[in-house]
Each structure stands twice: as structure tokens, then as C-alpha cells.
TORKOL-4160 file (C-alpha; in steps of 0.2 Angstrom, whole numbers, padded with zeros to 4 digits, m for minus):
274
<pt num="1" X="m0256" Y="0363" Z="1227"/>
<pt num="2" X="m0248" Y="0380" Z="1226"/>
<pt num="3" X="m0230" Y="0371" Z="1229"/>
<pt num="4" X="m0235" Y="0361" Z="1214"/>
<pt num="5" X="m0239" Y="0375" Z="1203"/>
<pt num="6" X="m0223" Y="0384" Z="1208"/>
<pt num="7" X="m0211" Y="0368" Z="1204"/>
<pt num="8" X="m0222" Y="0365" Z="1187"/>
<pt num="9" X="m0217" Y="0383" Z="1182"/>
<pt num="10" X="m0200" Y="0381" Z="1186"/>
<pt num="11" X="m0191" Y="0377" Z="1168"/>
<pt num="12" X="m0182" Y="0361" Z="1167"/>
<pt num="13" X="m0162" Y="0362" Z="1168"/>
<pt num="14" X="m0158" Y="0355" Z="1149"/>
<pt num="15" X="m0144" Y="0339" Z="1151"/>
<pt num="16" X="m0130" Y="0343" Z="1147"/>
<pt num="17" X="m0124" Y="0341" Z="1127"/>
<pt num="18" X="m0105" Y="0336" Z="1132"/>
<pt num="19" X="m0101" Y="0349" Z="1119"/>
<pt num="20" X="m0096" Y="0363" Z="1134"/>
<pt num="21" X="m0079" Y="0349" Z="1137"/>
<pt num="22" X="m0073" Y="0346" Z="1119"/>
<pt num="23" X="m0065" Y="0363" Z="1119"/>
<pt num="24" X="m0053" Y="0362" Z="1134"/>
<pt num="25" X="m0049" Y="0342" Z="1130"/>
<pt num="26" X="m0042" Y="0349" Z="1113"/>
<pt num="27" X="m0032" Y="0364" Z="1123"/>
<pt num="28" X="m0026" Y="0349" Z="1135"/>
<pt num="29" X="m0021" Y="0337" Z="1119"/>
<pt num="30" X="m0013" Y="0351" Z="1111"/>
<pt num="31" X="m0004" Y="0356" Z="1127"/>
<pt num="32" X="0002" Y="0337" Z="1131"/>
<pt num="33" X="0008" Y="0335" Z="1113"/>
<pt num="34" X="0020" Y="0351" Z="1114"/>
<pt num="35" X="0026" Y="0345" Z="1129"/>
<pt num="36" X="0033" Y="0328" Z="1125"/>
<pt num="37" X="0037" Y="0331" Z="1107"/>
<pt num="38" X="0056" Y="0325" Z="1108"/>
<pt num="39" X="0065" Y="0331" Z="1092"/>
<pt num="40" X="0084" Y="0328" Z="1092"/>
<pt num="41" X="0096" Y="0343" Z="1097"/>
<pt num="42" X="0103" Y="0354" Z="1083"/>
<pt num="43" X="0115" Y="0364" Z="1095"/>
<pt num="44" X="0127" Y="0361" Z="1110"/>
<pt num="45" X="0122" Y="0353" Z="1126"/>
<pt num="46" X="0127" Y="0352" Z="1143"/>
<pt num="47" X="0130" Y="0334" Z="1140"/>
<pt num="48" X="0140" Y="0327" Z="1129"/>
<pt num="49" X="0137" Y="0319" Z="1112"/>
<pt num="50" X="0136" Y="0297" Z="1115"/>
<pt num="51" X="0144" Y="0290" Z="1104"/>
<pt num="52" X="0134" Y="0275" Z="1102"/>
<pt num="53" X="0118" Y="0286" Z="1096"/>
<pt num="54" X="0129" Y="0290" Z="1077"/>
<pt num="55" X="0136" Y="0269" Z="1076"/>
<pt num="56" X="0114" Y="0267" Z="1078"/>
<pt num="57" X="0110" Y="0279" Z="1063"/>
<pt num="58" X="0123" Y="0271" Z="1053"/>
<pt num="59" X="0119" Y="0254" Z="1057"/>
<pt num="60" X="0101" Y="0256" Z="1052"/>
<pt num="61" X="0104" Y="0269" Z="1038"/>
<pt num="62" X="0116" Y="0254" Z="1030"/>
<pt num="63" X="0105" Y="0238" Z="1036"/>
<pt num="64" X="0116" Y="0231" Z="1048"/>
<pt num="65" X="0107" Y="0217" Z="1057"/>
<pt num="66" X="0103" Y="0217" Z="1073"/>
<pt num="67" X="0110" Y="0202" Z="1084"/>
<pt num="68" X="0122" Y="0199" Z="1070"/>
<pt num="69" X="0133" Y="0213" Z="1064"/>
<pt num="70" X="0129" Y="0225" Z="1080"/>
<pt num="71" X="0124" Y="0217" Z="1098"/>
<pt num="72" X="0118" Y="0231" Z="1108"/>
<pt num="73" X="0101" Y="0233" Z="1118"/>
<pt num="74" X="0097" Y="0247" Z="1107"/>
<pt num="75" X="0086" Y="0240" Z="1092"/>
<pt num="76" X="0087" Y="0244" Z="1075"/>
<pt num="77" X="0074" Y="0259" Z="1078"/>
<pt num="78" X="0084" Y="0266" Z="1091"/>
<pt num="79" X="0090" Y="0282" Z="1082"/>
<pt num="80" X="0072" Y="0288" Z="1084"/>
<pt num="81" X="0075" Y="0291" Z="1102"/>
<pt num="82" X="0093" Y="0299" Z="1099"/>
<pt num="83" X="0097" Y="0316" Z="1107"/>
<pt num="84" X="0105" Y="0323" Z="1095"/>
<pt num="85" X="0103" Y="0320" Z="1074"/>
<pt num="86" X="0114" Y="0312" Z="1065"/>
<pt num="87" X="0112" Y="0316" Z="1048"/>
<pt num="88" X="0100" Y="0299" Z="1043"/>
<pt num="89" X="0082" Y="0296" Z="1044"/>
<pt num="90" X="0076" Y="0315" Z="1046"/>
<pt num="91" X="0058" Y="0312" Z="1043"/>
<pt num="92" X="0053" Y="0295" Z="1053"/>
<pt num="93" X="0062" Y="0306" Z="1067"/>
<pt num="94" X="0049" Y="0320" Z="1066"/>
<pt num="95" X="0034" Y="0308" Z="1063"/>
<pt num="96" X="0038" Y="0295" Z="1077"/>
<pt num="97" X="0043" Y="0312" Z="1088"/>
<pt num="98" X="0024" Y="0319" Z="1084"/>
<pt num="99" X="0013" Y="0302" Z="1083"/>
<pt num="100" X="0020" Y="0296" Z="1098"/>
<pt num="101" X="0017" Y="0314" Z="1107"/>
<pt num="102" X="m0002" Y="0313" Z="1100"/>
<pt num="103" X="m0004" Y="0295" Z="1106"/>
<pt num="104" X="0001" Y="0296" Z="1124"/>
<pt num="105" X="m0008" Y="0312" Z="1123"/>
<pt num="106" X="m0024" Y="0306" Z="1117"/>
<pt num="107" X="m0021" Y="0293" Z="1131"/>
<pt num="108" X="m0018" Y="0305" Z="1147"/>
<pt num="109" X="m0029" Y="0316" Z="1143"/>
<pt num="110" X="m0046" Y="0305" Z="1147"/>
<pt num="111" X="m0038" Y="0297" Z="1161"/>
<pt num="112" X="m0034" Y="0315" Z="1170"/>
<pt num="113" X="m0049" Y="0320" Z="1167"/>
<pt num="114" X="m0057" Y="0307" Z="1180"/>
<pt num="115" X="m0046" Y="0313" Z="1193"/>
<pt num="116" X="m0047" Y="0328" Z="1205"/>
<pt num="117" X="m0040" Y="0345" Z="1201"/>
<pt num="118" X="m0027" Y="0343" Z="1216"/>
<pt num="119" X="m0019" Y="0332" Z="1204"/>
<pt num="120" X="m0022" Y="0336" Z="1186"/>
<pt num="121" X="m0017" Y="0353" Z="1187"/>
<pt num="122" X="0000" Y="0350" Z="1197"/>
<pt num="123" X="0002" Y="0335" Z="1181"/>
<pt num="124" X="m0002" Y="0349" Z="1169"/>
<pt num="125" X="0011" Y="0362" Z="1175"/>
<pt num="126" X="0023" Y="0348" Z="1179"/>
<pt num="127" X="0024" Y="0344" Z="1162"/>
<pt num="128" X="0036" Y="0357" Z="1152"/>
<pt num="129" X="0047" Y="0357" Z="1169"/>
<pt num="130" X="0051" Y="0338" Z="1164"/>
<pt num="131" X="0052" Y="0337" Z="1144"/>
<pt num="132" X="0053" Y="0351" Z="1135"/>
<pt num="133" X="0072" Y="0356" Z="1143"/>
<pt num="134" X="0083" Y="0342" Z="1132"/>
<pt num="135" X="0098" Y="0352" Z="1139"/>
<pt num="136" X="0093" Y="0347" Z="1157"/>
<pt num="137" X="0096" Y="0328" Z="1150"/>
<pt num="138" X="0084" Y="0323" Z="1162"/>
<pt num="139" X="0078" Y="0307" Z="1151"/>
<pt num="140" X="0065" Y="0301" Z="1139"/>
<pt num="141" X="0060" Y="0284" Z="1145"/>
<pt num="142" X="0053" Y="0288" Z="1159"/>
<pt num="143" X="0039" Y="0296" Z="1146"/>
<pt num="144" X="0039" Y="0281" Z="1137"/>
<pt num="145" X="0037" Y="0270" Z="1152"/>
<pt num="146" X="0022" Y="0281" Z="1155"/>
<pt num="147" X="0015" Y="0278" Z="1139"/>
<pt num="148" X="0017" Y="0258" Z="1138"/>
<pt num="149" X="0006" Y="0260" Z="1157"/>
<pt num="150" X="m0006" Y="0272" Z="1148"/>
<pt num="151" X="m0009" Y="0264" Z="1133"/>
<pt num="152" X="m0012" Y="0246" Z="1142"/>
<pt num="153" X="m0024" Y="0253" Z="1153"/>
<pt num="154" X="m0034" Y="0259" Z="1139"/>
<pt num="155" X="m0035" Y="0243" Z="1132"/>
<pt num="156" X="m0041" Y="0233" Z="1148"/>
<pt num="157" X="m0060" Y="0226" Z="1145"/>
<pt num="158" X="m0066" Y="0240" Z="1159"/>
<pt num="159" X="m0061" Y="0255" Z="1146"/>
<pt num="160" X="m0070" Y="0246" Z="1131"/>
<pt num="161" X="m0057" Y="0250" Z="1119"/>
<pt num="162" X="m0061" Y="0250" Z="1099"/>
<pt num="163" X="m0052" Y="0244" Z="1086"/>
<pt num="164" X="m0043" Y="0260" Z="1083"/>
<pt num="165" X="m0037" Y="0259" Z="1100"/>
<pt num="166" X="m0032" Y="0241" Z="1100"/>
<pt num="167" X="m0024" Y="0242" Z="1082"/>
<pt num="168" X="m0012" Y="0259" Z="1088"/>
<pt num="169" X="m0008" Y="0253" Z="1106"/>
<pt num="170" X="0000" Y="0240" Z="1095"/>
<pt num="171" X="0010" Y="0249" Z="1084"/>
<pt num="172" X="0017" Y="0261" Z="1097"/>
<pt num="173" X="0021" Y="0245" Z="1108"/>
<pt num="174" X="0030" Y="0236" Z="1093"/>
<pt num="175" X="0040" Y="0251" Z="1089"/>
<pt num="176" X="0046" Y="0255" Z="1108"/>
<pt num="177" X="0050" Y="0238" Z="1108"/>
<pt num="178" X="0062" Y="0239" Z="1093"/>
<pt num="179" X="0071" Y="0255" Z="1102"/>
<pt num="180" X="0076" Y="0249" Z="1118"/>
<pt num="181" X="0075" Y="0232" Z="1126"/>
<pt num="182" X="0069" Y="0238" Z="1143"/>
<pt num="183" X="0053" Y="0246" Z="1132"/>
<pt num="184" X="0052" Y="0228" Z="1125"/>
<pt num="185" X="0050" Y="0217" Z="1142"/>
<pt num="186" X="0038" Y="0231" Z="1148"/>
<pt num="187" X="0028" Y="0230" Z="1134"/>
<pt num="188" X="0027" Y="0212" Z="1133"/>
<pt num="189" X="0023" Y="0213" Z="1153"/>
<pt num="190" X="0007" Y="0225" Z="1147"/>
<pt num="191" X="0002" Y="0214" Z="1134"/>
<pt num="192" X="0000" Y="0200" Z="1147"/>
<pt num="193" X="m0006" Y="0210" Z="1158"/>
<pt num="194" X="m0020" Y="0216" Z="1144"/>
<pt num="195" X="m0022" Y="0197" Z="1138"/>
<pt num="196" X="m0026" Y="0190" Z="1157"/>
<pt num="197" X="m0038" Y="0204" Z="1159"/>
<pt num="198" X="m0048" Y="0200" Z="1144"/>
<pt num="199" X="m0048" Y="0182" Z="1149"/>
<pt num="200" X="m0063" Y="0173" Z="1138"/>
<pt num="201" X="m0065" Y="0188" Z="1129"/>
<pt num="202" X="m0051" Y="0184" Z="1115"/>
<pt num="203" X="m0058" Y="0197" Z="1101"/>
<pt num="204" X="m0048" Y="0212" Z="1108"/>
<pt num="205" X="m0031" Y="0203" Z="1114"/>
<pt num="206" X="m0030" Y="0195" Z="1094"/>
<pt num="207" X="m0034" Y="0214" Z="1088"/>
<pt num="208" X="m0019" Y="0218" Z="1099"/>
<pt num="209" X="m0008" Y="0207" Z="1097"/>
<pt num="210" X="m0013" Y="0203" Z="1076"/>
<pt num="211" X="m0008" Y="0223" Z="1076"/>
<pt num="212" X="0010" Y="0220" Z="1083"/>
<pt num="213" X="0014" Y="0207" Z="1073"/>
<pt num="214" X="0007" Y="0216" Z="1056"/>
<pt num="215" X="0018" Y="0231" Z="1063"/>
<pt num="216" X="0033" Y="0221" Z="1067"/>
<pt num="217" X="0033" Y="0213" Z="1047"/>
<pt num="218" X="0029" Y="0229" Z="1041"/>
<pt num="219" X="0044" Y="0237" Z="1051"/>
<pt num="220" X="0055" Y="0224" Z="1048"/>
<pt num="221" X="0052" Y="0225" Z="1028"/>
<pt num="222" X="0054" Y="0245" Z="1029"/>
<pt num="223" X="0070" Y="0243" Z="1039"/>
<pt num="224" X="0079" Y="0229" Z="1030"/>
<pt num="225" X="0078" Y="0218" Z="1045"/>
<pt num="226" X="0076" Y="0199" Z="1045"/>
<pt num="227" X="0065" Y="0191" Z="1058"/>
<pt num="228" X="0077" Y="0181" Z="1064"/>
<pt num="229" X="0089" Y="0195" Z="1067"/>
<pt num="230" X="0074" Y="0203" Z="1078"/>
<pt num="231" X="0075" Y="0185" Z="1088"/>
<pt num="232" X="0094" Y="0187" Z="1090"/>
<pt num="233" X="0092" Y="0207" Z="1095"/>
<pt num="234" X="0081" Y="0199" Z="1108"/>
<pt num="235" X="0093" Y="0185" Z="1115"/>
<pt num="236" X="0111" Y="0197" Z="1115"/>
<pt num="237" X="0100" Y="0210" Z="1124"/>
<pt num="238" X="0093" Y="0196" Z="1137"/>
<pt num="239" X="0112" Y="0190" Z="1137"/>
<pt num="240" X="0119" Y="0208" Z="1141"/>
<pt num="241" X="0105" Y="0214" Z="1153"/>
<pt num="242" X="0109" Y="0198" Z="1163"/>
<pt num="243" X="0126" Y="0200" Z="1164"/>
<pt num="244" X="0122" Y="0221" Z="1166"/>
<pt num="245" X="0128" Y="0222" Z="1186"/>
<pt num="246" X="0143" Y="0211" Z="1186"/>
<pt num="247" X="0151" Y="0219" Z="1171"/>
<pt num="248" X="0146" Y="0237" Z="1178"/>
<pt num="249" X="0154" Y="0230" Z="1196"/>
<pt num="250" X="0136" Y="0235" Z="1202"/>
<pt num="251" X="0133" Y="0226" Z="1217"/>
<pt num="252" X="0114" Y="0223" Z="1222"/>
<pt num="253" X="0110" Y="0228" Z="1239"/>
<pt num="254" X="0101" Y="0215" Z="1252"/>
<pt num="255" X="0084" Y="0226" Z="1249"/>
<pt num="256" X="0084" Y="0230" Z="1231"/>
<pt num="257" X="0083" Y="0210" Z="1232"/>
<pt num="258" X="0067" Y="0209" Z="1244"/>
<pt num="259" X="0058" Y="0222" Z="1236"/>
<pt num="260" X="0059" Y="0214" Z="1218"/>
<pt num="261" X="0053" Y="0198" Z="1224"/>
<pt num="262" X="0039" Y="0206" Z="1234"/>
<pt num="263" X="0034" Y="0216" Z="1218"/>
<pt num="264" X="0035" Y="0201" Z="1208"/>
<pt num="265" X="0024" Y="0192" Z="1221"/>
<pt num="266" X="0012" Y="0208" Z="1222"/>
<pt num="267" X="0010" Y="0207" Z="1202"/>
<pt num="268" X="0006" Y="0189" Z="1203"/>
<pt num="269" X="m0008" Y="0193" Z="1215"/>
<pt num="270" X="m0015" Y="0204" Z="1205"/>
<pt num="271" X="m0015" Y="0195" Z="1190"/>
<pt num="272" X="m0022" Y="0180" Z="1201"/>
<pt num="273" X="m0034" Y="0188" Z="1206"/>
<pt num="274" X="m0040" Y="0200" Z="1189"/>
């Protein structure tokens, strides 16, 4: 009985509110976002200037169409992704540079927060080392390869994603498709991906997809880009990217080849399987 008392007068631990974590999920959003806001060099480089990067703000800057006057598997949002600035289209730069930051933030931040310290803090101090130095020109798209994964796993059934989710996961993913077209076969691989997850569960694969198409209109009409000419960016890229290794005199190696079908095969399993 006197065990009983003792316990009784022991005052209960209160539950925890969640309010003691919003404080160093904002540090860590804030943190992310500086580290992969890509803005355009003003200044030299240790690599040169492509000369490609200007002919994609001029094309877009005087409507050019895609898969009509200029063939390239560069889109007509391409320039947003440009190392250096060309004198066109300053602000959508510095938006799409600080949107896309904040989402793929927004998105890495929960996802390392379920994993242990061992590997979020070496993510965390890895970051700076591999995108803020542009004059390393150690690449951007492995970021936005990043984000494409993130943002499709946020959007599987098991994450119970809302509408805000579904409806900017479909903008980003429309707009990295318009870039490059090596964004644009990912993002239709995560989209499928997304889609076989949901299964019967058809509400959150229209919200996504409904969302991509409203964005590639509302794109196209910003940009002065025909539908059609979207269709033909799609098929010269297809054409060029097929044609990529024997123009290059890129040989494939006999394992590059086994490990791509057993990829491909492991994929379908999954997919079977989900």
C-alpha cells in the first residue's frame, strides 16, 4: 500500500505538445533552402561560359518554339537552370531558384527527421560542401533528381499527402520537365510510380496529375508555347537521346548493359508487387 501511495504522489510526465520540434524544423528548412538556392553567376568561373545556355534565353525571351525552330533536349524553361545570366528573364530566375529550394526543403526535412542522427547530421554538413560552390561546377541535377524522388515519395498513399502537396509536387514536376528532358522521363517514371501505388484510390493521382496538366497550360500560355511544340520538344529529344552514344562514339560496356536490364527488372518487381 505504501508503494501505491508513493507512485500516486509521483506527478504525471505531461505529453509532449510537439511545439519543443517546430523550432529546429524551421532552423533546418531555412538551412536546406540556403543551401540549394541556385542563382546564376555574375562573375568569372573556373569553367567556361556554354554557349548553348545564351541561344536558350534568346530562344525563350523571343518565343522560338520548341521542336520547331530550336531542337535541343533543353526545354523552353531551360534558362532557369543556367549558370550564368544572360540578360533575360531575371525575376522567374530568382523565384524558381527560391520556390524550388523551399519545396525540396519542405520535403527533406520530414523525411530526415525519421532517420538516425548517424545520417542526418553527415546530410546536413554535406550540404554547403555540394551546392553552394557553383565555381566547383560540380552540377545541379543531381539536386533536382533528388527532388523528383522526394517529392514522389511524399505523394505515396503511406505519407497521406493533402491537396497542397499533390497540387505543388505537380507544378515542380511540370517545370523540371520543361528544363531538361532527362528531368521529364524521371518525372513521368515517379508519376507512374505515384499512380500504381495509389491503385483504386484514384482521388490523389487526378489531383496530381489535373495539377500538371493546369501547369503545363498555364506555362505554355506564359511562355508563348504551343502544345504541340511541347509534343515535338518531346519527340526531337527522344530522337537525340537515342542516338546520344553513337553520335558521341560512346561505346556501352558489356556491364553497363546487364545492370540496366537487371534495374529495369528490379523496378518491375516492385511495382508488381506495390
Amino acid at each position: 500500500m505504501a508503494n501505491i501511495v508513493s507512485l500516486r504522489n509521483i506527478p504525471e510526465r505531461q505529453p509532449a505538445t510537439g511545439k519543443s520540434g517546430i523550432i529546429p524544423r524551421i532552423f533546418a528548412t531555412v538551412y536546406i533552402w540556403f543551401c540549394l538556392v541556385k542563382l546564376p553567376a555574375t562573375s568569372l568561373r573556373d569553367s567556361l561560359p556554354q554557349s548553348w545556355e545564351a541561344v536558350l534565353s534568346y530562344a525563350a525571351a523571343h518565343h522560338l518554339q520548341w521542336g520547331r525552330d530550336i531542337v535541343f533536349t533543353f526545354g523552353p524553361l531551360g534558362f532557369l537552370t543556367s549558370d550564368y545570366y544572360w540578360g533575360y528573364f531575371f525575376w522567374p530566375i530568382v523565384i524558381w531558384a527560391g520556390a524550388f529550394a523551399l519545396a525540396v526543403a519542405m520535403a527533406l526535412v520530414p523525411l530526415l527527421a525519421r532517420v538516425p542522427n548517424a545520417i542526418r547530421l553527415p546530410v546536413y554538413a554535406a550540404l554547403p560542401l555540394l551546392t553552394v560552390p557553383a565555381c566547383s561546377d560540380l552540377g545541379f541535377d543531381s539536386v533536382q533528381f533528388l527532388a523528383i524522388t522526394l517529392l514522389g515519395i511524399l505523394c505515396l498513399p503511406g505519407e497521406r499527402p493533402g491537396v497542397l502537396r499533390l497540387t505543388t509536387t505537380g507544378l515542380v514536376l511540370t517545370v523540371l520537365s520543361l528544363i531538361k528532358f532527362t528531368f521529364c522521363i524521371y518525372a513521368v517514371f515517379a508519376l507512374v510510380a505515384v499512380a500504381t501505388a495509389n491503385g483504386k484510390a484514384w482521388k490523389n493521382t487526378v489531383i496530381l496529375i489535373g495539377s500538371c496538366v493546369l501547369a503545363l497550360l498555364g506555362i505554355c500560355s506564359w511562355s508563348a508555347q504551343s502544345l504541340w511544340s511541347i509534343f515535338l520538344y518531346v519527340a526531337g529529344s527522344t530522337e537525340m537521346a537515342a542516338g546520344y552514344s553513337a553520335a558521341m562514339g560512346l561505346a556501352p560496356t558489356h556491364w553497363d548493359s546487364i545492370i540496366g536490364i537487371a534495374l529495369l527488372v528490379l523496378v518491375a518487381g516492385l511495382l508488381f508487387t506495390t
